[in-house]
N, C-alpha and C positions, 0 to 999 in steps of 0.2 A: 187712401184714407190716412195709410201712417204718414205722407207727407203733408198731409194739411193739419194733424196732429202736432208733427214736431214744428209746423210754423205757427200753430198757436200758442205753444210753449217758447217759443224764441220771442214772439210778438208779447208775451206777459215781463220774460226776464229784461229784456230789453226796455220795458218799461220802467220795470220795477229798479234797473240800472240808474236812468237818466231823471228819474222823480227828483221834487223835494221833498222834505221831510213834511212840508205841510200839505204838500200832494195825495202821501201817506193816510192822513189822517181822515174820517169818514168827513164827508160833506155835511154842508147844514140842511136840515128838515125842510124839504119843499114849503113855502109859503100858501097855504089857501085861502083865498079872498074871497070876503064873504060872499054866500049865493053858490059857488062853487060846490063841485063835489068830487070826491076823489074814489079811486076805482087801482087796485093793484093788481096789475098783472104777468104771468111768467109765458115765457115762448120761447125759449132757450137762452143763448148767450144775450145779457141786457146790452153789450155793447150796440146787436143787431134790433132790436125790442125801442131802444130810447131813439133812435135817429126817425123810426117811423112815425112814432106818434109826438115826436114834437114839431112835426109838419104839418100836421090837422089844423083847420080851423077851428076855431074855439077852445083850443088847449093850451092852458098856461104854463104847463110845464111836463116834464118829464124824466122821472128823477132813476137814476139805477139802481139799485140794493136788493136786501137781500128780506125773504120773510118766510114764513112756517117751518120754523127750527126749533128746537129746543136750548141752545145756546145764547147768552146773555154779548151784542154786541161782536158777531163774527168777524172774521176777516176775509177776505178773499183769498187770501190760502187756506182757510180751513175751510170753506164753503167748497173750495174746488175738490179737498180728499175726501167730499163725501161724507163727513164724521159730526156734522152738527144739525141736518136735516132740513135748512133749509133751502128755497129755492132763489135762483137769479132771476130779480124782477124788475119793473119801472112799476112805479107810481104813478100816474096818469090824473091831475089837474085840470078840472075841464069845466067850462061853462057852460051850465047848460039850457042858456038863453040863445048863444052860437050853433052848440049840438047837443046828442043826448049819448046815453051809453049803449041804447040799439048802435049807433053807428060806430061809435069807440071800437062794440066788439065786432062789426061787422069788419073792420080794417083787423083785427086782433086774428081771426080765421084766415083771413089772406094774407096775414105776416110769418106764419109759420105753419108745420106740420102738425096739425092737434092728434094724428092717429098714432104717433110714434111713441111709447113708453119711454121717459127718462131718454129722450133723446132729441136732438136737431141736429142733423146731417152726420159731423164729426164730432161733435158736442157730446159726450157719454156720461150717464151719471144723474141723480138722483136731484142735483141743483138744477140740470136743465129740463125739470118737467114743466106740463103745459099746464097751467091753472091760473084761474079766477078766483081775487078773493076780494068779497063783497064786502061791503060796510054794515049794510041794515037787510033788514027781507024785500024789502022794495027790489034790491040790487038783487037780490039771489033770484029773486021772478023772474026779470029781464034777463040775468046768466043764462037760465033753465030754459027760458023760451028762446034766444038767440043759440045757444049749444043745439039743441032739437031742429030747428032751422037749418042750422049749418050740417047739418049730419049727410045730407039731399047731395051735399059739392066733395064729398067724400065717399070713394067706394069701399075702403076699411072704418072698424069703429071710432068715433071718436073717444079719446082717455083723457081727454081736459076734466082735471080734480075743480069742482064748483065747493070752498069752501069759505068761511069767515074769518076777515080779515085779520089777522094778530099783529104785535109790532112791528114796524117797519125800520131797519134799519137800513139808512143810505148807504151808498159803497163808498169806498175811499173818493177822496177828491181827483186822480186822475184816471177813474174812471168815467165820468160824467164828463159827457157831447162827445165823447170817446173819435166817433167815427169824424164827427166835424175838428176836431184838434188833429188828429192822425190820419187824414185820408188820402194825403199827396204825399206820404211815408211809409205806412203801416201795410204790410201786404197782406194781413188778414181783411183790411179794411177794402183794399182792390179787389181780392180775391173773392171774398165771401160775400160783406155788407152792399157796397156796390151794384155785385148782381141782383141782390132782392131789391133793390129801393129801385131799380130799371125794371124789372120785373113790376113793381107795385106802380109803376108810372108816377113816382115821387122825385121832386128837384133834388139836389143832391150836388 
């Protein structure tokens, strides 16, 4: 575990080395077109979270960032010490003349571990918890009834937080398609993403 630790720390500074300055800077607000509806979700690291579900059919996008913190505009270093509260998420734009959000979150349970507290595998920390955050009551139904569901394909409980959506802000701009920009380089991206997206039987 320490060594897949210090290769996600090598995997960020090494980043954070080679960026631009406009790299830096958060990305612009996912576009929503009308008809659409959007849906925020956490499942640990967004690098692993945005590659999955921007291969769904009928989703228009899938944006990284960050939401339920107390802090105005975080950064990905203060999101990572823990100190601002909130969590590492994708945005999920979707149509839902294509699909619906039963299915969004049925891929959302097979994308990560929903029974682990503030955790995914080596991922530690309060930003990689698993949660839902709805728009309207409509969305908080469908959470509550797809969570209750999903409980049956786990034999610990499940700790996905079903809560209301607050602002969203996007993550820096080289964080986003993360896995698709770095995946013939990045050895977190061999190591870690890789295996779940063969696992989930997703192109890649």
């Amino acid at each position: 575990m320490k060594s897949l630790l210090s290769l996600i720390i090598l995997t960020v500074l090494s980043s954070c080395n080679a960026m631009s300055e406009e790299d830096k800077k958060p990305a612009a607000m996912p576009e929503v077109p009308e008809g659409a509806e959007v849906i925020t979700l956490g499942a640990g690291c967004f690098w692993c979270v945005e590659v999955v579900f921007e291969q769904l059919d009928g989703v228009y996008s899938s944006t990284s960032g960050y939401m339920g913190g107390t802090v105005a505009n975080p950064t990905y270093e203060a999101v990572c010490q823990g100190t601002t509260g909130h969590a590492e998420v994708v945005q999920v734009v979707f149509d839902p003349k294509k699909t619906d959000l039963k299915t969004i979150l049925a891929w959302f349970w097979k994308a990560h571990d929903p029974t682990t507290l503030n955790r995914q595998g080596a991922d530690v920390g309060t930003q990689y918890r698993s949660a839902i955050y709805y728009q309207d009551e409509a969305q908080k139904k469908v959470a509550e009834a797809s969570k209750k569901a999903a409980q049956s394909d786990f034999d610990s409980p499940i700790v996905t937080e079903i809560t209301k959506a607050s602002t969203f802000y996007p993550a820096e701009g080289y964080h986003q398609d993360f896995y698709l920009q770095n995946k013939k380089k990045n050895g977190y991206c061999r190591l870690v993403i890789e295996p779940k997206l063969k696992k989930l039987k997703l192109d890649h």
